[in-house]
C-alpha positions as CSV (number, residue, x, y, z in Angstrom):
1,X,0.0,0.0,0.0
2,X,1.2,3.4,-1.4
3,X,1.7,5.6,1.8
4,X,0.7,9.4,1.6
5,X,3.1,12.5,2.2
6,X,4.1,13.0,5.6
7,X,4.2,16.4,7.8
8,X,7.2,17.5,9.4
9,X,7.1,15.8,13.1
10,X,7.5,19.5,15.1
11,X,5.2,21.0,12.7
12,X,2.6,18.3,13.2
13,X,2.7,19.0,16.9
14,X,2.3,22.7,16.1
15,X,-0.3,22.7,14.2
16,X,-1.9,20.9,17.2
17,X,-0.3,23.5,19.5
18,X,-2.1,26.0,17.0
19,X,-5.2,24.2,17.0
20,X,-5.5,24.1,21.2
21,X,-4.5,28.1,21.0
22,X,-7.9,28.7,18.6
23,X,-9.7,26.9,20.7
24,X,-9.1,28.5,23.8
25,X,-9.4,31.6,22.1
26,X,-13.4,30.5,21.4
27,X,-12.9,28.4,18.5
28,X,-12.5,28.7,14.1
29,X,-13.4,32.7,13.1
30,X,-17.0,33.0,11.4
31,X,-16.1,36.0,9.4
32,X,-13.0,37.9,7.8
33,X,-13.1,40.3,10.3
34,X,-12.8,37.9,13.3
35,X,-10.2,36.1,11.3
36,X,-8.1,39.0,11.4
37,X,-8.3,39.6,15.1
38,X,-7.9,36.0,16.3
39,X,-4.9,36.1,14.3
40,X,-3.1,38.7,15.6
41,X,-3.8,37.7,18.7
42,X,-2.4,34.5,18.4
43,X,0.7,35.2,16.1
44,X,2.2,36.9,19.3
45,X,3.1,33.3,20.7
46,X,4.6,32.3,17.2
47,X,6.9,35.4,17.5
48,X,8.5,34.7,21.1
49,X,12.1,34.4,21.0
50,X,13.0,35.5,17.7
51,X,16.5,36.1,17.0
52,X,18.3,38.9,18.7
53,X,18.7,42.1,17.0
54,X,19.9,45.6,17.3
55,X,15.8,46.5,17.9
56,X,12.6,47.6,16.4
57,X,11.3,50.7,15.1
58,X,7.6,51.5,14.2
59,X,7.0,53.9,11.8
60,X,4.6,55.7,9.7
61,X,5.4,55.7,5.8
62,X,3.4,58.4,3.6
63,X,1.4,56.8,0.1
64,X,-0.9,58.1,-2.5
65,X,-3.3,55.8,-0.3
66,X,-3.2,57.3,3.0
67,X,-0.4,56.5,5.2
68,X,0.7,52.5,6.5
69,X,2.4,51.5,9.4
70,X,6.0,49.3,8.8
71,X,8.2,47.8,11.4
72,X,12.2,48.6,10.7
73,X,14.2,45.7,11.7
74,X,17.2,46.9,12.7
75,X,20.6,44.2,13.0
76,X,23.5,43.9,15.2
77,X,26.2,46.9,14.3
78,X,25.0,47.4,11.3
79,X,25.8,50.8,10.1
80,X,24.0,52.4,6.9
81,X,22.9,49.5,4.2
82,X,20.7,48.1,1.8
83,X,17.0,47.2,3.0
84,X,14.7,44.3,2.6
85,X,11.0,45.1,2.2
86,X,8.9,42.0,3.8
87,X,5.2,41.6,2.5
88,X,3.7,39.2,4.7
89,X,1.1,36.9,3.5
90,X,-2.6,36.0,4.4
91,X,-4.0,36.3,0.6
92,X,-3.9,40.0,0.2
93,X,-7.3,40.3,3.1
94,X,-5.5,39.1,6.6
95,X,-1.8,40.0,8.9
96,X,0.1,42.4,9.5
97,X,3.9,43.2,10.5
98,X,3.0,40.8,13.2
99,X,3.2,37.7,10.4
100,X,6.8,38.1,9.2
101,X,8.9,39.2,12.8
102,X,10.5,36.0,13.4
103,X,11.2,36.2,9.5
104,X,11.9,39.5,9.6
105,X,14.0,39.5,12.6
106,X,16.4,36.2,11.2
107,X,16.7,38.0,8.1
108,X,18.0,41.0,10.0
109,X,20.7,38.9,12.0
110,X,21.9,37.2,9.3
111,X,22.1,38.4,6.7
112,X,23.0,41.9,8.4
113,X,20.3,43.9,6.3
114,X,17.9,46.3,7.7
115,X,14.2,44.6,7.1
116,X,11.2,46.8,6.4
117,X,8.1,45.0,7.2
118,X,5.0,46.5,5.6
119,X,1.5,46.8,6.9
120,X,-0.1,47.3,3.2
121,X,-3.9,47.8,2.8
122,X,-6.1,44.8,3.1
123,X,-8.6,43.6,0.6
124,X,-11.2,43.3,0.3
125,X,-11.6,47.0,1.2
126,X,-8.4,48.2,-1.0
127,X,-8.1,45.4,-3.3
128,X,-5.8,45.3,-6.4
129,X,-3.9,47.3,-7.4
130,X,-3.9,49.5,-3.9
131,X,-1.2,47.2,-2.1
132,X,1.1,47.6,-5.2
133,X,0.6,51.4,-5.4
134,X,1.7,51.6,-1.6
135,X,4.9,49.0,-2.3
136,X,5.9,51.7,-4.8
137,X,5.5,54.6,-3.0
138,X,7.5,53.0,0.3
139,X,10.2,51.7,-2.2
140,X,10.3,55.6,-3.2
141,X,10.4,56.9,0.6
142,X,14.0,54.2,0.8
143,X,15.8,55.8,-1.6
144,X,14.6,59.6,0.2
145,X,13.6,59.9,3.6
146,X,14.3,56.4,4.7
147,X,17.7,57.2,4.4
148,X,17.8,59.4,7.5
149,X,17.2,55.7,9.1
150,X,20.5,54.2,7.7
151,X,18.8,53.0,4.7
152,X,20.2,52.7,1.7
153,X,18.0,53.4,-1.2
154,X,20.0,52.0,-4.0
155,X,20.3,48.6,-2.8
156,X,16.8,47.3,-2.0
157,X,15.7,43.8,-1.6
158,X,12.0,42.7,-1.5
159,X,11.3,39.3,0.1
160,X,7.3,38.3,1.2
161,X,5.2,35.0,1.6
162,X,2.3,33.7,-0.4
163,X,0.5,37.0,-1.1
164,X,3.6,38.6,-0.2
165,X,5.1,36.8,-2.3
166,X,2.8,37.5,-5.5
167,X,3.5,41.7,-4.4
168,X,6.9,41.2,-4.3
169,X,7.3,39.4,-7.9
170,X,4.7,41.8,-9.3
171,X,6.5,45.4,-7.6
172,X,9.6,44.3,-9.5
173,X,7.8,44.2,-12.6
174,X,5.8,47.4,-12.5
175,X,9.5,49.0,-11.7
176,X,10.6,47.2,-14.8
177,X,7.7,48.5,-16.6
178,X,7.8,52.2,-15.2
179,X,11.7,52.5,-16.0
180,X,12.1,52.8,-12.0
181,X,14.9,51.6,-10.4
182,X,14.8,47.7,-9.9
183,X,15.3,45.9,-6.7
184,X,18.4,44.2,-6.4
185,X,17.0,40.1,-5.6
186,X,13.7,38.6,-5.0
187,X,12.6,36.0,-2.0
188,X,9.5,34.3,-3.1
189,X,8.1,32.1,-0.4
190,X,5.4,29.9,-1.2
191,X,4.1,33.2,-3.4
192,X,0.8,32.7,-5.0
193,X,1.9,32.9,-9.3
194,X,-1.0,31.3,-10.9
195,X,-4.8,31.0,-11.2
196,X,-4.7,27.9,-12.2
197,X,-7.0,25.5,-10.1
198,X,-6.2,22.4,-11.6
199,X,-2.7,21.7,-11.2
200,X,-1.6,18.5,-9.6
201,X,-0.5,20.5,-6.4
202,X,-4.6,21.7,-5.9
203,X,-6.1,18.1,-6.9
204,X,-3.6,16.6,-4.0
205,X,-4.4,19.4,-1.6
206,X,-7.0,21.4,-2.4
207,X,-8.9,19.6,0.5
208,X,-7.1,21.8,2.8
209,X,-5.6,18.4,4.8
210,X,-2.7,20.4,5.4
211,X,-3.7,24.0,5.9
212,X,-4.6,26.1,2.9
213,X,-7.3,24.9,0.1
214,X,-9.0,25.6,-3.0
215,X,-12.1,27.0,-1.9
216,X,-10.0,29.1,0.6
217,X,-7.2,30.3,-2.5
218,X,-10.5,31.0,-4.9
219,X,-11.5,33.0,-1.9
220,X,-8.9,34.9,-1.6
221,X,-8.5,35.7,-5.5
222,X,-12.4,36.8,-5.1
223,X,-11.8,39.7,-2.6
224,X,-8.2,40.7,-4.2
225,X,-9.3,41.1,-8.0
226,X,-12.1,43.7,-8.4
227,X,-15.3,43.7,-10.7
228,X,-14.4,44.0,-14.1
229,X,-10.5,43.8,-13.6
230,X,-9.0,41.1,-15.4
231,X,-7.4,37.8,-13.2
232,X,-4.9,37.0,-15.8
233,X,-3.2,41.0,-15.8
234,X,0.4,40.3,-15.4
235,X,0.6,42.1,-12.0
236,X,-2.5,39.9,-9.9
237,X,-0.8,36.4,-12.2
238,X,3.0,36.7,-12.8
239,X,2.5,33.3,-14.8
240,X,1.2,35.1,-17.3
241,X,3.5,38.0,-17.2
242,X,6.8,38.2,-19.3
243,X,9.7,38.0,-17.0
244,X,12.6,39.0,-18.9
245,X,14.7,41.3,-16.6
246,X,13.6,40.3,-13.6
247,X,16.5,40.4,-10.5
248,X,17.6,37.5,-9.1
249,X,15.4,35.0,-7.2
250,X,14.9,32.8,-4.3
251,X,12.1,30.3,-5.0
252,X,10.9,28.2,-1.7
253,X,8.3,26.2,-0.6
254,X,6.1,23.5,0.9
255,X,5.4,20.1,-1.5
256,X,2.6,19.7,0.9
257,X,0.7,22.8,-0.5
258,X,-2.3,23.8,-3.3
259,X,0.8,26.8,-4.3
260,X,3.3,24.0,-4.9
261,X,3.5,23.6,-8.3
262,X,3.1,27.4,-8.8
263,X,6.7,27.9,-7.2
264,X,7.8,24.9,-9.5
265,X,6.1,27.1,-12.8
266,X,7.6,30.1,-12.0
267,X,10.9,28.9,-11.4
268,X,10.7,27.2,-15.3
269,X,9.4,30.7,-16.7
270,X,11.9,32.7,-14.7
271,X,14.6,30.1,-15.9
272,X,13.4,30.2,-19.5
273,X,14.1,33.8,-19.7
274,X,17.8,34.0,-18.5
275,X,16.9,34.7,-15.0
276,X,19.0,33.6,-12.1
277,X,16.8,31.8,-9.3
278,X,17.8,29.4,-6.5
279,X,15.0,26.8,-5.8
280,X,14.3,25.2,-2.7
281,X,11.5,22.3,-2.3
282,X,10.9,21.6,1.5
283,X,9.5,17.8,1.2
284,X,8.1,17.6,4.4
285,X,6.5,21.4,5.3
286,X,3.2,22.7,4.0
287,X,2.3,26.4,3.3
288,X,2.8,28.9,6.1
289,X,5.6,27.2,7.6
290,X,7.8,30.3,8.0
291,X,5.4,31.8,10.5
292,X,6.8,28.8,12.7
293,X,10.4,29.0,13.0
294,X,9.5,29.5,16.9
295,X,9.0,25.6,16.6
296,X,10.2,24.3,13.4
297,X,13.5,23.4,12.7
298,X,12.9,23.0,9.1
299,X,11.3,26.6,9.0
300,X,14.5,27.7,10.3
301,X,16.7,26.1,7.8
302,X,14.7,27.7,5.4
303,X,15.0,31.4,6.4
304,X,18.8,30.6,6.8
305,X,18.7,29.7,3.0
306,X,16.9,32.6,2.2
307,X,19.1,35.5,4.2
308,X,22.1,34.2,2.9
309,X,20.7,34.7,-0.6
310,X,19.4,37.8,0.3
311,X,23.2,39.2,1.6
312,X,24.8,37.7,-1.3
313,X,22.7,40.0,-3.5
314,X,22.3,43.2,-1.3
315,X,25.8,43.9,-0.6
């Protein structure tokens, strides 16, 4: 008898750990809305003991939206230097900083770069192309008054998971596109790149047996892409976009997620057109595991992977 894929022992037990919290915290969220505030109440003990860093600063960053709030992650003597923009994930509708500190904060400490972690507008309030508009705008404030924080403008790295990771390959195309100055490296974790619901990845998982599923993902895409917008524009699918020129990318993820073989198709494309990427496949992890580092070894490893690529790139 064929067995089926197997989940990483720790984060087996954390997804029960997970599972006791959201319980005790009244049970699954009905609504959006209560989905957003059980989570940020609950990512606080997924963040606890993060690795050590210089400290944190929360700002206020000016847009064309309204002004967002972003956490600068600041390392270990680090003197002026480049900057790595974090887009958390949660499908473009849920998180906050909150989602990406450990992430943000290993980045910091290793890889010795200051880490900007975003608090973008939420759909489906602002959907498309609001988030990408206020990417833009911060990645403008970096190379101006960001500086006065030890930023350095010209050398910008953008890294982000799932929906972060959709911003951050999309940003780097609308600077292509606009002649603006492009970021220097990509980290894609588990980004969201296709619409394409029937890909071996979402017939193994779209259940959901290991976190996120297809009627959640068609969800999501739902609240991000307004009425009358097209799905398949090049900035909400970067399958369908032409990559050519894009900067160097980091490509990891989970084979036990519906997004697997999205990272595996944009790795080809990005390949196809003379792009440098480094590819990691996590056999045993599902999506989300880089919001449990706190407990996951393998989630570690993984942010270790991507800082150094990061550093490489940046400096």
């Amino acid at each position: 008898m064929t067995k089926g894929p197997r989940l990483n022992s720790e984060l087996a037990e954390t997804k029960a750990r997970y599972e006791a919290l959201q319980l005790s915290d009244g049970g699954a969220p009905k609504s959006l809305a209560e989905n957003r505030a059980q989570q940020a109440r609950l990512l606080q003990h997924w963040c606890e003991g993060a690795p050590e860093i210089a400290g944190n600063v929360d700002l206020i960053v000016p847009t064309r939206h309204g002004p967002i709030g972003a956490r600068l992650s600041v390392p270990n003597n680090a003197e002026s230097g480049p900057v790595a923009i974090f887009l958390h994930g949660g499908g473009w509708a849920r998180g906050s900083t909150a989602n990406g500190e450990w992430a943000c904060q290993a980045v910091a400490h290793e890889a010795g770069l200051r880490v900007l972690s975003l608090n973008y507008s939420l759909a489906p309030e602002n959907p498309f192309p609001t988030a990408l508009d206020e990417i833009q705008d911060v990645m403008d404030w970096c190379r101006g008054p960001g500086e006065a924080l030890g930023i350095d403008g010209s050398r910008i790295v953008l890294f982000g998971a799932s929906a972060g990771g959709n911003l951050s390959l999309a940003s780097a195309l609308i600077c292509r596109d606009t002649g603006k100055p492009m970021p220097k490296a990509l980290g894609l974790i588990y980004g969201v790149f296709g619409n394409d619901f029937e890909t071996e990845s979402y017939k193994e998982f779209g259940p959901g047996q290991f976190g996120l599923s297809l009627a959640r993902m068609k969800e999501y895409f739902e609240w991000y892409v307004p009425t009358g917008v097209d799905i398949n524009h090049p900035y909400i699918t970067p399958m369908k976009a032409d990559l050519k020129g894009m900067p160097p990318s980091w490509i990891g993820f989970g084979a036990l997620d519906v997004l697997r073989d999205d990272s595996i198709g944009i790795d080809e494309r990005l390949r196809a057109v003379g792009v440098e990427t480094q590819f990691r496949r996590y056999d045993d992890l599902p999506h989300g595991f880089a919001t449990y580092p706190r407990t996951v070894a393998r989630s570690r490893e993984a942010l270790s992977d991507l800082a150094g690529f990061l550093r490489e790139r940046a400096f």
